[in-house]
Each structure stands twice: as C-alpha cells, then as structure tokens.
C-alpha positions as CSV (number, residue, x, y, z in Angstrom):
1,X,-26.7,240.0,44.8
2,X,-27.2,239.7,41.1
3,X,-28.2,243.5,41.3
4,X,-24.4,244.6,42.8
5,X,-22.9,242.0,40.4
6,X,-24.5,244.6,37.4
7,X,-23.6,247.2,39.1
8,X,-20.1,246.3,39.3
9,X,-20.0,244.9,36.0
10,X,-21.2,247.9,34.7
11,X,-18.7,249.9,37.2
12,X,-16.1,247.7,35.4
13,X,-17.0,248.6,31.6
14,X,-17.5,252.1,32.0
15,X,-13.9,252.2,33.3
16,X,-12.1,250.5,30.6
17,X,-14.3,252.8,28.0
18,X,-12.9,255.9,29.8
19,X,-9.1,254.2,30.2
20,X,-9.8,253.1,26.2
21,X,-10.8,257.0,25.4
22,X,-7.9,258.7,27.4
23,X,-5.3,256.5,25.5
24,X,-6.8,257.1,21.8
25,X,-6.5,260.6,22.9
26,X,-3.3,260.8,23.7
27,X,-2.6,258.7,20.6
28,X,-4.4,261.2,18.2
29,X,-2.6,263.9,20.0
30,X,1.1,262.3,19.6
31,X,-0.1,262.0,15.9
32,X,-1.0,265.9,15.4
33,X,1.8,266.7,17.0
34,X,4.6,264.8,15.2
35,X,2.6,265.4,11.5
36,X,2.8,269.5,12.5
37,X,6.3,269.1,13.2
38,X,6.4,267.5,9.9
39,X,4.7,270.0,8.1
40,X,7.3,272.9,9.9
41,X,10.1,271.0,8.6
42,X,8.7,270.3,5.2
43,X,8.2,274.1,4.9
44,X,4.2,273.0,4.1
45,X,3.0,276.4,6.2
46,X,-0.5,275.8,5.0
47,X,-0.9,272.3,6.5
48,X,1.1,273.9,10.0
49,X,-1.6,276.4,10.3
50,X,-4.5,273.9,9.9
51,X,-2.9,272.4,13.4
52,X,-3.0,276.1,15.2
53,X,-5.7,277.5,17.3
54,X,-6.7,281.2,15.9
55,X,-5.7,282.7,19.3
56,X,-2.6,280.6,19.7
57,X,0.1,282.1,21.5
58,X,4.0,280.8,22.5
59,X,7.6,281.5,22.6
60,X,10.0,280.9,19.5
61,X,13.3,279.4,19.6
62,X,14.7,282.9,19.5
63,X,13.9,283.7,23.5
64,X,11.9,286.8,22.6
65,X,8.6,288.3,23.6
66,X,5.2,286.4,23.7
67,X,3.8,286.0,20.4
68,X,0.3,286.1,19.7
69,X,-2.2,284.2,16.6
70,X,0.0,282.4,14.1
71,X,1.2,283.8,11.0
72,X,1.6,281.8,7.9
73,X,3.4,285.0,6.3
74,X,5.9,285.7,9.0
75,X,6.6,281.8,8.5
76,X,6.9,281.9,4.8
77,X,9.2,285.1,4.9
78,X,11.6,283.6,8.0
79,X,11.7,280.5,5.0
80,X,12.6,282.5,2.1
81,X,15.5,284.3,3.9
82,X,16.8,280.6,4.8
83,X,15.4,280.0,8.0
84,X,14.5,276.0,8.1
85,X,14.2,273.4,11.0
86,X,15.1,269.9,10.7
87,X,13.7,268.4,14.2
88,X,12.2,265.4,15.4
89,X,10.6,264.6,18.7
90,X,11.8,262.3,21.3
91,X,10.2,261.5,24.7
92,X,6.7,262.4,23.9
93,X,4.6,262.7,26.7
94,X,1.7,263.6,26.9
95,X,-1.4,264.2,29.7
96,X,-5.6,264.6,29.1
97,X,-6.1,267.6,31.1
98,X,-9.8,266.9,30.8
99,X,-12.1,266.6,28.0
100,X,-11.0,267.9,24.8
101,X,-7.4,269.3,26.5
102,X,-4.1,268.5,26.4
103,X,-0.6,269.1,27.4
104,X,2.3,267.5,25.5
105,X,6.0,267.9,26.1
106,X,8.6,266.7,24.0
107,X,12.9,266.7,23.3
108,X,13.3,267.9,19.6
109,X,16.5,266.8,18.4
110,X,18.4,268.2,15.3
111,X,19.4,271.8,13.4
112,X,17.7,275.3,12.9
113,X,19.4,276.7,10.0
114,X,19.4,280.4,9.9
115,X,18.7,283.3,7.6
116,X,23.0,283.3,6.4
117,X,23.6,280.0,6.3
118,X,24.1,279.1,9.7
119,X,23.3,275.4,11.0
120,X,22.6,275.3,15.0
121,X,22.4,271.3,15.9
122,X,21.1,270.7,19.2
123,X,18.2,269.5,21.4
124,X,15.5,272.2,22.2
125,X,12.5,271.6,25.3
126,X,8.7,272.0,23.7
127,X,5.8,272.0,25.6
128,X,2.1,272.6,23.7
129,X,-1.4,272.9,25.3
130,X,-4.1,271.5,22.7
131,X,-7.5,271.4,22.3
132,X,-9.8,269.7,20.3
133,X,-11.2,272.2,17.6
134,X,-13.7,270.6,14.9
135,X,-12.5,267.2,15.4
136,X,-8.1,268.3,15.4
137,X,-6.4,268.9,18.2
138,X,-4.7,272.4,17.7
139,X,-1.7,274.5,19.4
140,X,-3.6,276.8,22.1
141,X,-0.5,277.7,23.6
142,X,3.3,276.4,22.8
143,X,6.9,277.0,24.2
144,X,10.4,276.2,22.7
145,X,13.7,276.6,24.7
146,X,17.3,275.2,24.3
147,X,17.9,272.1,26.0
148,X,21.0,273.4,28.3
149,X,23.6,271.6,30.4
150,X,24.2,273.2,34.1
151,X,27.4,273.7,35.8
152,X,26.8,270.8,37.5
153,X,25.7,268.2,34.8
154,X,22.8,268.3,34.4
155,X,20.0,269.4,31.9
156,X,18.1,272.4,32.7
C-alpha cells in the first residue's frame, strides 16, 4: 500500500511539473511575441530579427507570394519609404505543439501606414509557428491576413 501511495504521489508531482512547464511556455511565448511586435512597430529591425528563425518563411499583409528567410534590409527600406505599423495583439492564444514548438494566433488591431502617406486602420488575423532556438522562441513560419466581414456577418 505505501508502495502505490508513492507511486501515485509521484504520478501526481510529475503532472503538475509538466502542467507548470506547458504554462511558462506559453507565457515566455506570449512575451516574444508581443515584444517582436514591439520591436516591428518601433521600427527597432535589429531587435525583430533576433526573434526570426534563419529559414523563416510567411505571408505579408500585402497577400503576395511566399516569402522566404527574413530580411532586415527589405524591412528597413519598406520604413524609409514610410511604410510603419502601429498594431497590438488581442486574443492571444497560444498551443505547445510539443517540446520546444509552438503555434500562436492572435487579432492585431490598429493602422499600416503606407509608402504615400496612406493610414489603413483595421484588424488583421496572425498566426506564427515558433520554436525554441538558443533559449528564444523564434518565427519558423508566420501568416498575416485582413480580418474581413462576410456577406452574412460574420468574420472570415
């Protein structure tokens, strides 16, 4: 009897260490996420970068082609012809997709200004894969869409 009693006590520990893990996880993943999208906003493309796998690859706000790596250059050049992005996540959620993975998804709400001068306000869908790289969790893979209301309304 006192055997299954350390059984299940040990049962019982080794459970709340891996509930305990999965949740500081998913909190050191909220807390890349939302300090990348601060860095982006700030225009810090340097800091940005630090949060990107080397073979990251996603689709831009823009609805274009798969892009592959991430370019500090192309970043700083879209900035210096005006391009800038005020967002800010809501609805964060995120899931462990086993150890050292990630998938987040997120509303960002606020404006893309672009090159001319042209403020778009609006909510956008995000979705990021990450894995832990060195000790940071970084972008594998990433995708931005408009948030858009159907004929019926409803968001798609």
């Amino acid at each position: 009897m006192k055997r299954i009693m350390t059984i299940a006590l040990l049962v019982i520990c080794c459970s709340t260490i891996s509930i305990q893990s999965v949740a500081a996880q998913e909190a050191e993943v909220r807390a890349a996420m939302e300090e990348a999208l601060a860095a982006w906003r700030d225009g810090d493309f340097e800091k940005l970068g630090s949060f990107y796998a080397t073979n990251t690859r996603g689709f831009m706000l823009d609805g274009g082609f798969l892009i592959n790596g991430f370019s500090i250059e192309a970043l700083q050049a879209a900035a210096s012809m005006g391009v800038a992005f005020d967002v800010e996540p809501q609805e964060i959620d995120i899931m462990m997709a086993g150890e050292g993975v990630a998938v987040a998804v997120a509303l960002l709400e606020g404006s893309v200004t672009l090159p001319g001068g042209t403020v778009q306000e609006g909510s956008w869908r995000y979705s990021e894969t990450r894995i832990r790289e060195g000790g940071v969790w970084k972008v594998l893979q990433y995708h931005f869409s408009p948030l858009e209301m159907t004929p019926l309304g409803g968001m798609q």
